[in-house]
Backbone as XML, in Angstrom:
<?xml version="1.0"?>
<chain id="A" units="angstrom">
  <residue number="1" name="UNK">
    <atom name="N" x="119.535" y="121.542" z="143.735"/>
    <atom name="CA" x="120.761" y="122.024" z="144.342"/>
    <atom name="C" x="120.587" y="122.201" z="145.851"/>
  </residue>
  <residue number="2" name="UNK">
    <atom name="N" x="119.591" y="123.023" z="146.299"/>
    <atom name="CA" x="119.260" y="122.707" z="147.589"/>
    <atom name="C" x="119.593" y="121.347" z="148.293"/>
  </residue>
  <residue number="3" name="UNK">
    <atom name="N" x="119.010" y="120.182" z="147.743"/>
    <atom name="CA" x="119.131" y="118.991" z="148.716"/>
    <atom name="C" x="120.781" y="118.427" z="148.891"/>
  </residue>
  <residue number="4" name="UNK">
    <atom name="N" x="121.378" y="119.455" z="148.371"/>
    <atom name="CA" x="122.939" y="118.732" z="148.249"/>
    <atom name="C" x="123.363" y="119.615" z="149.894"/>
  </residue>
  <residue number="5" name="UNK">
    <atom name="N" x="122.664" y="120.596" z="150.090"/>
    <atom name="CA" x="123.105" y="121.540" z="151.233"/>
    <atom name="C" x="122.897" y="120.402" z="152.625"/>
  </residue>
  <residue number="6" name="UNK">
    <atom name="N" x="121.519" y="119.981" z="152.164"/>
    <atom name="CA" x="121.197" y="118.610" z="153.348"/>
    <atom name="C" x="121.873" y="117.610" z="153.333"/>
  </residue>
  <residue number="7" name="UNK">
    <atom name="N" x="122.139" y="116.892" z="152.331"/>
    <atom name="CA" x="122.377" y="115.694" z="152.011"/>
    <atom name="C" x="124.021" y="115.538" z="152.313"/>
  </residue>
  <residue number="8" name="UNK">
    <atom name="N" x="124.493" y="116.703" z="152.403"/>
    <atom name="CA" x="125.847" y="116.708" z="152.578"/>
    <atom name="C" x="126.905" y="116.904" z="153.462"/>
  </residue>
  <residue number="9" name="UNK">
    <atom name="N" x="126.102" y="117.399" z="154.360"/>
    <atom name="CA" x="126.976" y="117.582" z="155.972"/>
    <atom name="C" x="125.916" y="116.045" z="156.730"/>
  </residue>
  <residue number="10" name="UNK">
    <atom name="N" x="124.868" y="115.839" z="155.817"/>
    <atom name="CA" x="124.490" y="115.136" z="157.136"/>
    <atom name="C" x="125.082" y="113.318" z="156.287"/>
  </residue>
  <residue number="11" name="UNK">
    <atom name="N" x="125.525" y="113.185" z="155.583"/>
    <atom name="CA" x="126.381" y="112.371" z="154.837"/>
    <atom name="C" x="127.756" y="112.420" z="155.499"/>
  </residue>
  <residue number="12" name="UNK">
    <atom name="N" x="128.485" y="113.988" z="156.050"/>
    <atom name="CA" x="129.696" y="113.958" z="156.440"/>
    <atom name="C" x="129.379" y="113.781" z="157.880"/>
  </residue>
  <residue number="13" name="UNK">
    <atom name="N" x="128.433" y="113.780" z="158.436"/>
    <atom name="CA" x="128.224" y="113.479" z="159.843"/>
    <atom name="C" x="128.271" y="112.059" z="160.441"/>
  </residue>
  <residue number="14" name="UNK">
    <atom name="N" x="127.247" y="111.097" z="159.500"/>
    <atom name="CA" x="127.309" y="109.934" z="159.415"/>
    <atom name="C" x="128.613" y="109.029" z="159.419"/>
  </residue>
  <residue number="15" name="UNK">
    <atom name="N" x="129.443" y="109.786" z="158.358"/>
    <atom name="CA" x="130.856" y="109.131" z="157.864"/>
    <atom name="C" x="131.662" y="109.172" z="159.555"/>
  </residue>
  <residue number="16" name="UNK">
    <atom name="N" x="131.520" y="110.710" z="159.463"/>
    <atom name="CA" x="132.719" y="110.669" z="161.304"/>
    <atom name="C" x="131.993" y="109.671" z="162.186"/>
  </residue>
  <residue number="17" name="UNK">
    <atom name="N" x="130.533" y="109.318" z="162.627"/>
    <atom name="CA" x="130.123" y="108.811" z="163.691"/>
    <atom name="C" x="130.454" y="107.403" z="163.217"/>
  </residue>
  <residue number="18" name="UNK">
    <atom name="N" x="130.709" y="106.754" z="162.032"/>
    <atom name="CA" x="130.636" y="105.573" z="161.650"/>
    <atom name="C" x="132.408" y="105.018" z="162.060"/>
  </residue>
  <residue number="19" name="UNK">
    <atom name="N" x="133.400" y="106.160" z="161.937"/>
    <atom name="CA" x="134.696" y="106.846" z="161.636"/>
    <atom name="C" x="135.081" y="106.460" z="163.429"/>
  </residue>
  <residue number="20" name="UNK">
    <atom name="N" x="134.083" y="107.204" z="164.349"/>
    <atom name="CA" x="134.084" y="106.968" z="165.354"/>
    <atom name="C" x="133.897" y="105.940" z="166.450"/>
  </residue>
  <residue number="21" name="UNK">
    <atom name="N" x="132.594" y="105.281" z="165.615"/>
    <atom name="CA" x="132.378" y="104.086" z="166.861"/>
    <atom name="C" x="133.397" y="102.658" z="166.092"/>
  </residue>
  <residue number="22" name="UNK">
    <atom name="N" x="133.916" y="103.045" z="165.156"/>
    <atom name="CA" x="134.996" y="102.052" z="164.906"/>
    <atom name="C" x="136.470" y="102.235" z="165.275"/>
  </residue>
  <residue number="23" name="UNK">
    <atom name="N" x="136.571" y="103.409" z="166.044"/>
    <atom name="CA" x="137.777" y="103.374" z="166.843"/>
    <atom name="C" x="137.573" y="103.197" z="167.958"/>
  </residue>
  <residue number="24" name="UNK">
    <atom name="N" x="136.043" y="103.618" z="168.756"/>
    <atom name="CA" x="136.232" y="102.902" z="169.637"/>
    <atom name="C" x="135.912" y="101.182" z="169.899"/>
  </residue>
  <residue number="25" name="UNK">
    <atom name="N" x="135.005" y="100.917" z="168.749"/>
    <atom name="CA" x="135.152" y="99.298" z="169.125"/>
    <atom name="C" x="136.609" y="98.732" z="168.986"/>
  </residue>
  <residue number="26" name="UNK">
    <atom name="N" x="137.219" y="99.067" z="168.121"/>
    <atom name="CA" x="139.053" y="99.045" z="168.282"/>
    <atom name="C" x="139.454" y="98.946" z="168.886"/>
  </residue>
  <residue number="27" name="UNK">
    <atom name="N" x="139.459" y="99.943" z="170.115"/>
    <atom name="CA" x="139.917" y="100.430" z="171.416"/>
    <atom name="C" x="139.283" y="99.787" z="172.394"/>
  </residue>
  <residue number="28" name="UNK">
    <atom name="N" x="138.044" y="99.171" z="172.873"/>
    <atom name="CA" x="137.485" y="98.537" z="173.465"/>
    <atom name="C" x="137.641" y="96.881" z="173.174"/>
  </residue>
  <residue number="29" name="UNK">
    <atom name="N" x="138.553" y="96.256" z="172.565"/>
    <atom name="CA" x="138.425" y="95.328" z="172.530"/>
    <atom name="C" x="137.450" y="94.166" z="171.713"/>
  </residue>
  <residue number="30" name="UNK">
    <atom name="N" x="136.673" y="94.986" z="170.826"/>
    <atom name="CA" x="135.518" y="94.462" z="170.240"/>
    <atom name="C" x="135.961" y="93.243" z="169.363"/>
  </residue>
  <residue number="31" name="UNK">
    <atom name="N" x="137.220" y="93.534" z="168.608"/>
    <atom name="CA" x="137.497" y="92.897" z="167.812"/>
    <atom name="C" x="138.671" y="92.100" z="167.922"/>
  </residue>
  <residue number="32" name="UNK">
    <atom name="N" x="139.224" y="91.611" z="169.123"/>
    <atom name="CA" x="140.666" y="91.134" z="169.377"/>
    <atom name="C" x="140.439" y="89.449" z="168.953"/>
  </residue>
  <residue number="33" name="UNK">
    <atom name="N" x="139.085" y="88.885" z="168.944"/>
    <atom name="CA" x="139.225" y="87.459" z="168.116"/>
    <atom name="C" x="138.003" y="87.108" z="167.602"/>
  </residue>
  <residue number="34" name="UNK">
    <atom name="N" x="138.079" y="87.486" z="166.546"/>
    <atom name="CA" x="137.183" y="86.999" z="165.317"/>
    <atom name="C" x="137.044" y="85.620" z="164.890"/>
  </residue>
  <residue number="35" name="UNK">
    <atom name="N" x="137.627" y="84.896" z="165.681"/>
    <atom name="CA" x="137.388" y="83.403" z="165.127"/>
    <atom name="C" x="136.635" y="82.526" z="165.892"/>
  </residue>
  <residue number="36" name="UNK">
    <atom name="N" x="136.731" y="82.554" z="167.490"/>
    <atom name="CA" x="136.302" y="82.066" z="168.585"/>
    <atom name="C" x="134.103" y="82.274" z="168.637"/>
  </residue>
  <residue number="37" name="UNK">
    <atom name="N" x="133.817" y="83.358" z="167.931"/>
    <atom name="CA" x="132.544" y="83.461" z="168.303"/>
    <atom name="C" x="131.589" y="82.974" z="166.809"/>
  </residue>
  <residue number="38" name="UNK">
    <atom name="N" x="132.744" y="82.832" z="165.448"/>
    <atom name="CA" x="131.937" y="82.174" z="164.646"/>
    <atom name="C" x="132.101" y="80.464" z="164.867"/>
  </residue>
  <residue number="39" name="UNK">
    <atom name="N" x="133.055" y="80.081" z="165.198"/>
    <atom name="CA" x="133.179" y="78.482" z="166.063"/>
    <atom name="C" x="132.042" y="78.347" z="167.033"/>
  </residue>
  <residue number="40" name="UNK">
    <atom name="N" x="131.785" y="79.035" z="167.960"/>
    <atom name="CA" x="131.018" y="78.703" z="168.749"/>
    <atom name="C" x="129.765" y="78.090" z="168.495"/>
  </residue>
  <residue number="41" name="UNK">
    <atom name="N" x="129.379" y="78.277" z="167.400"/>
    <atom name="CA" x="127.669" y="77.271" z="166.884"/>
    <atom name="C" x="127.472" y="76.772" z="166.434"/>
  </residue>
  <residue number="42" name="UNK">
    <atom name="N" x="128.664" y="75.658" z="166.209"/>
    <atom name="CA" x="129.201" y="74.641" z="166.091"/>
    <atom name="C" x="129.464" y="73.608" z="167.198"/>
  </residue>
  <residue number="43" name="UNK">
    <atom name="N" x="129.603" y="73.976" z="168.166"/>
    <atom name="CA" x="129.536" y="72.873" z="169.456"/>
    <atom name="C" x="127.976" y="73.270" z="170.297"/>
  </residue>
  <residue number="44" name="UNK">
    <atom name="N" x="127.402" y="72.269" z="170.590"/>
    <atom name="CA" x="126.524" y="72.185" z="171.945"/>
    <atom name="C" x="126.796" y="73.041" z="172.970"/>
  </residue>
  <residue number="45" name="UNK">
    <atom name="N" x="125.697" y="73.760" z="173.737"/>
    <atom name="CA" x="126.745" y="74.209" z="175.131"/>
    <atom name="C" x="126.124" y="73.152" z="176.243"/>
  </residue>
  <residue number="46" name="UNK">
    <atom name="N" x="125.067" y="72.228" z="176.259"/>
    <atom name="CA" x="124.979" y="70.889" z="177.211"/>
    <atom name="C" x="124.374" y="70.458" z="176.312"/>
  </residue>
  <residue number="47" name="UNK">
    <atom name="N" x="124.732" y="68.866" z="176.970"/>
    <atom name="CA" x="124.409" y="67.368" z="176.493"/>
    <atom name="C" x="122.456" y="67.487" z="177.083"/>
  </residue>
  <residue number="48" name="UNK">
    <atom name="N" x="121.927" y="66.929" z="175.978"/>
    <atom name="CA" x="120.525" y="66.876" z="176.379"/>
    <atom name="C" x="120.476" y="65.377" z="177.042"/>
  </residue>
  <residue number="49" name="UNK">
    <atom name="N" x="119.740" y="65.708" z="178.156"/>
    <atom name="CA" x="119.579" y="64.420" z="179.103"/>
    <atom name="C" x="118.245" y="63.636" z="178.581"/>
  </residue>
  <residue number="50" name="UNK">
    <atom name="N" x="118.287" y="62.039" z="178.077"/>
    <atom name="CA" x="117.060" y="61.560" z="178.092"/>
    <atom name="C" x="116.150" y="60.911" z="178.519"/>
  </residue>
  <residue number="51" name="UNK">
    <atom name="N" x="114.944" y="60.737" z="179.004"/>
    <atom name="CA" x="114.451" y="59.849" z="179.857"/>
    <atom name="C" x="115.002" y="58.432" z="179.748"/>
  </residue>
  <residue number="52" name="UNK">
    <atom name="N" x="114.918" y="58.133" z="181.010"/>
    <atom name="CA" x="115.386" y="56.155" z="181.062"/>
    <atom name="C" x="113.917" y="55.476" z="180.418"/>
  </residue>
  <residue number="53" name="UNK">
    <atom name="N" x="114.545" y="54.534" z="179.525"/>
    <atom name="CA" x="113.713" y="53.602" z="178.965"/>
    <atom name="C" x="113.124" y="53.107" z="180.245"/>
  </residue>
  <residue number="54" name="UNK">
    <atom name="N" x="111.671" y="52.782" z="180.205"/>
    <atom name="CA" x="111.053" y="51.755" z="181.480"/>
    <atom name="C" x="111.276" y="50.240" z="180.851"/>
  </residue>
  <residue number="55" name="UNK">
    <atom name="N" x="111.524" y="49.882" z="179.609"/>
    <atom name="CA" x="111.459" y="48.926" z="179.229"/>
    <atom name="C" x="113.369" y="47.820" z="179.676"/>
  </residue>
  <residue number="56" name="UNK">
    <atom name="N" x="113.907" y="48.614" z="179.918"/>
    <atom name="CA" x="114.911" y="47.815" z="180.222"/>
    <atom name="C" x="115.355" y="47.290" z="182.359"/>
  </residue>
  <residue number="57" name="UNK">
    <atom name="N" x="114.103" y="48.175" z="182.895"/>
    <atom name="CA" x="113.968" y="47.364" z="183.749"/>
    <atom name="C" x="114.665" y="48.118" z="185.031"/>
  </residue>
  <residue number="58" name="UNK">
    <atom name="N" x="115.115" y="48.890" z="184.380"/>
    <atom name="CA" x="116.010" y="50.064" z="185.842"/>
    <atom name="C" x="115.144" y="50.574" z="186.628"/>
  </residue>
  <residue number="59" name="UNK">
    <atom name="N" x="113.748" y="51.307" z="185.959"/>
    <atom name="CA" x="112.819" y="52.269" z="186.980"/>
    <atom name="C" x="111.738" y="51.295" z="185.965"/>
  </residue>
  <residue number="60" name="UNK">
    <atom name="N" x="111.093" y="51.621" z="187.900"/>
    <atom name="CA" x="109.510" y="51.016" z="187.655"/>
    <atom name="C" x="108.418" y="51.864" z="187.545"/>
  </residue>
  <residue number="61" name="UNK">
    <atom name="N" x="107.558" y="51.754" z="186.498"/>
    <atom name="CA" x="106.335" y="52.850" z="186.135"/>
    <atom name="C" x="105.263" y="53.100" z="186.690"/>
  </residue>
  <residue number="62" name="UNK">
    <atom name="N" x="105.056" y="54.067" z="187.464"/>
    <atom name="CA" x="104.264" y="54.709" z="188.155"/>
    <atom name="C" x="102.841" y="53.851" z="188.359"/>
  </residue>
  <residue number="63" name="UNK">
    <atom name="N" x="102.244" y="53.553" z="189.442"/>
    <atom name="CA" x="101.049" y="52.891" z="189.661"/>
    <atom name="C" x="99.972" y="53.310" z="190.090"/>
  </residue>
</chain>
């Protein structure tokens, strides 16, 4: 019975702070588009550049 004395304000403490930082991510904007940041890793953010073949004759190889 004791551990219900602990277990129970600090259970109702948790609930408000949880209660809390979800009004303010609300309020801050956290959540105004949910779709845009699971899309995102789905595209590249740059094109990988690759070395020029030496074999087609554009650049000549080091001597």
């Amino acid at each position: 019975m004791s551990a219900v004395y602990i277990a129970l304000p600090v259970a109702l403490l948790l609930a408000i702070a949880g209660v809390i930082a979800f009004i303010w991510a609300t309020k801050s904007g956290q959540m105004d588009d949910l779709e845009t940041p699971g899309q995102r890793v789905l595209f590249d953010d740059d094109p990988v550049s690759r070395p020029e073949d030496p074999a087609d004759g554009s650049e000549q190889p080091p001597t």
